[in-house]
C-alpha positions as CSV (number, residue, x, y, z in Angstrom):
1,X,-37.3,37.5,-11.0
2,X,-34.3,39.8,-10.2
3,X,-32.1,39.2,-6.9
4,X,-33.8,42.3,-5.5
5,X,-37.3,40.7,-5.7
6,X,-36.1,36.9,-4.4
7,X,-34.7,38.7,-1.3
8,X,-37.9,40.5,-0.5
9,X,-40.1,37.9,-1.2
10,X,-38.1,35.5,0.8
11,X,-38.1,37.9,3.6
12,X,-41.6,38.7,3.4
13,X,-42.3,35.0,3.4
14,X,-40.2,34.1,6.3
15,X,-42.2,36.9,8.2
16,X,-45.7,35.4,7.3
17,X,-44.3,32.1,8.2
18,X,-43.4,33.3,11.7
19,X,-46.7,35.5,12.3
20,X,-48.6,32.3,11.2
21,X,-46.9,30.3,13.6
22,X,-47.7,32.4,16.0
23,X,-51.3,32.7,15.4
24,X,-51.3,29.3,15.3
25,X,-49.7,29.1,18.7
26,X,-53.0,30.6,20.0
27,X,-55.5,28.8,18.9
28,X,-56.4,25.6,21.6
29,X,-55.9,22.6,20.4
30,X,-58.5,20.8,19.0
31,X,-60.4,18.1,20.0
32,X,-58.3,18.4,23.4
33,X,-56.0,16.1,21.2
34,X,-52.3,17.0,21.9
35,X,-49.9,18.1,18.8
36,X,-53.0,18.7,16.6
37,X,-52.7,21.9,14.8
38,X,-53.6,23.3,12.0
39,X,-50.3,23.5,9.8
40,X,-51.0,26.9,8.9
41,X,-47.5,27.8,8.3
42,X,-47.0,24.8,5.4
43,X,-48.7,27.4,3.3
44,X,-46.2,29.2,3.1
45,X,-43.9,26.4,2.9
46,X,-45.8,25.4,0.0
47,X,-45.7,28.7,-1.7
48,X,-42.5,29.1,-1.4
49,X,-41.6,25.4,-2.8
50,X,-43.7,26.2,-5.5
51,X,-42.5,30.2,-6.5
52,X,-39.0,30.2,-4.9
53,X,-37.7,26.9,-5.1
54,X,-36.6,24.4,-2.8
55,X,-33.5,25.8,-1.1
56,X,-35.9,29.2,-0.4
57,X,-38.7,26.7,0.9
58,X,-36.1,25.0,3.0
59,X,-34.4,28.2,4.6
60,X,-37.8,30.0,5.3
61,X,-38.8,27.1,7.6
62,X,-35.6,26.7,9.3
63,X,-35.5,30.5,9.8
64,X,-39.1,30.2,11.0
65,X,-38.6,27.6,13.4
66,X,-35.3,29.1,15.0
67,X,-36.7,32.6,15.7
68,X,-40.3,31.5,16.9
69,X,-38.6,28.7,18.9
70,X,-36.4,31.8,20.5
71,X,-39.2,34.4,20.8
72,X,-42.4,32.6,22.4
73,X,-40.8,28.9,22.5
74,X,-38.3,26.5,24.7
75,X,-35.8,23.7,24.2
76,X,-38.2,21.1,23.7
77,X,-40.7,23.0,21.4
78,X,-37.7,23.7,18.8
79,X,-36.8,19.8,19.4
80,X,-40.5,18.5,18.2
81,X,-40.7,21.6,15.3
82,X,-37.3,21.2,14.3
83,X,-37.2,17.5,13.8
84,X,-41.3,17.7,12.6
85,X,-40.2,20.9,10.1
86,X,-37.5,19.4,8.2
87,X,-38.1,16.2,8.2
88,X,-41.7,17.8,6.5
89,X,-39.6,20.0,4.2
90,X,-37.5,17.3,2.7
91,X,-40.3,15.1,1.7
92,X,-42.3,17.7,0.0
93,X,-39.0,18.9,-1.9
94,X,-38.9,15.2,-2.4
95,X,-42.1,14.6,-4.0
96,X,-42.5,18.2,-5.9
97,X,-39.2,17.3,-7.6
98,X,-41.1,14.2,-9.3
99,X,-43.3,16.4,-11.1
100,X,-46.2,13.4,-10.1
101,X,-48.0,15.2,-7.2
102,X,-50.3,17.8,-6.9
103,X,-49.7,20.7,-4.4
104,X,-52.1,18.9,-2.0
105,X,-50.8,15.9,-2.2
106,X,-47.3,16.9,-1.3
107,X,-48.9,18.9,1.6
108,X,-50.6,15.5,2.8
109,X,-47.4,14.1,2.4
110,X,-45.6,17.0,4.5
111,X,-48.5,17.2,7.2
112,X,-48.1,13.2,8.1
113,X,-44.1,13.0,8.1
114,X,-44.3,16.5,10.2
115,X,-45.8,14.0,12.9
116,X,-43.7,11.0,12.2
117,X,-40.6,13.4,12.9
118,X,-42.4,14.6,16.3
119,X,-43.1,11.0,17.0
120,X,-39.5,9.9,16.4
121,X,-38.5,12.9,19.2
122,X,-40.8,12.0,21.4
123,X,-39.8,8.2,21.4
124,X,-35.8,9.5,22.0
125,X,-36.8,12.3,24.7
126,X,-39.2,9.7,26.5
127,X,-36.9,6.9,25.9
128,X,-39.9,4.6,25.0
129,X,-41.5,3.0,21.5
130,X,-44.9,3.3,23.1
131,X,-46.1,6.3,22.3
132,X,-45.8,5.0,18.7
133,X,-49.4,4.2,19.3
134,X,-50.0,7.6,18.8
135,X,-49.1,8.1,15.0
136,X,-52.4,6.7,13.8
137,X,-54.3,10.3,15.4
138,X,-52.2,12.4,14.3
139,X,-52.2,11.1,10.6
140,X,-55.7,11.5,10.6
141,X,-55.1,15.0,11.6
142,X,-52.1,15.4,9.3
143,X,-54.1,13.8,5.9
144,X,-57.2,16.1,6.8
145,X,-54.9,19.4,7.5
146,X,-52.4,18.0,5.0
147,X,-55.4,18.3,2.4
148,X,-56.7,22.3,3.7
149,X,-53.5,23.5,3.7
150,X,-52.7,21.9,0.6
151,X,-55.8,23.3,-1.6
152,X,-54.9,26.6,-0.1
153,X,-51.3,26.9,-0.6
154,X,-52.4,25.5,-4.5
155,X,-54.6,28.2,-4.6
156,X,-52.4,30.9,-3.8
157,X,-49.5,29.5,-5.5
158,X,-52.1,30.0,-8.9
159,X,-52.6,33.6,-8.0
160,X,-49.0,34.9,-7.5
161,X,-47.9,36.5,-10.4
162,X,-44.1,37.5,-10.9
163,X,-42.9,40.1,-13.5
164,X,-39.6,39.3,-14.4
């Protein structure tokens, strides 16, 4: 794949990733459960883990997370997706460099420490260990998303072709 082609995909990519998150931002939560979601923006994440590499992966998330925190977001929504994001981004990198886990598992993997990063926020903003009760939900949520998201992103990642 040519510089040319890296750039635009990358860019392409980053654009999905912030649309995503968007649409994402729009959809109730479910279950009235707070800091469920979806984790629809991990596909791309994924793909680009996967097809670009893990510096591309990396850099599409943080440019994701800074320019939807700036556009529709505040202070402490960039706090929870910053901290969620990378912690997220580094485990999956992590994992994929092992060569012992399937796309879906490192998305499980990146869908439960994306709430152990929120968690550890939350505990510093609120200046309490008690709403480390909390983790248990949203592991549920993050193993069951973790898994969607995961097939998905597995699915697409098997369907991108590049032409050198």
């Amino acid at each position: 794949m040519s510089n040319t082609q890296k750039v635009a995909l990358n860019g392409a990519l980053a654009a999905l990733a912030m649309i995503l998150s968007y649409v994402e931002m729009q959809i109730p939560a479910f279950f009235a459960v707070p800091g469920v979601k979806l984790g629809l923006t991990n596909i791309v994440v994924l793909v680009a883990l996967y097809v670009l590499g893990e510096k591309n992966a990396f850099f599409i998330n943080v440019v994701r997370i800074v320019v939807v925190s700036i556009l529709f977001g505040n202070i402490m929504g960039f706090a929870f997706s910053i901290a969620g994001g990378m912690l997220s981004t580094l485990v999956m990198i992590l994992l994929k460099k092992t060569s012992r886990f399937s796309v879906t598992v490192v998305s499980v993997a990146g869908g439960i420490t994306h709430n152990v990063g929120q968690i550890i926020v939350a505990m510093i903003l609120l200046n309490t260990k008690a709403i480390i009760w909390y983790l248990p939900v949203l592991w549920i949520s993050g193993i069951i998303s973790g898994a969607v998201i995961g097939i998905v992103g597995a699915l697409v990642c098997s369907r991108i072709v590049i032409k050198e």
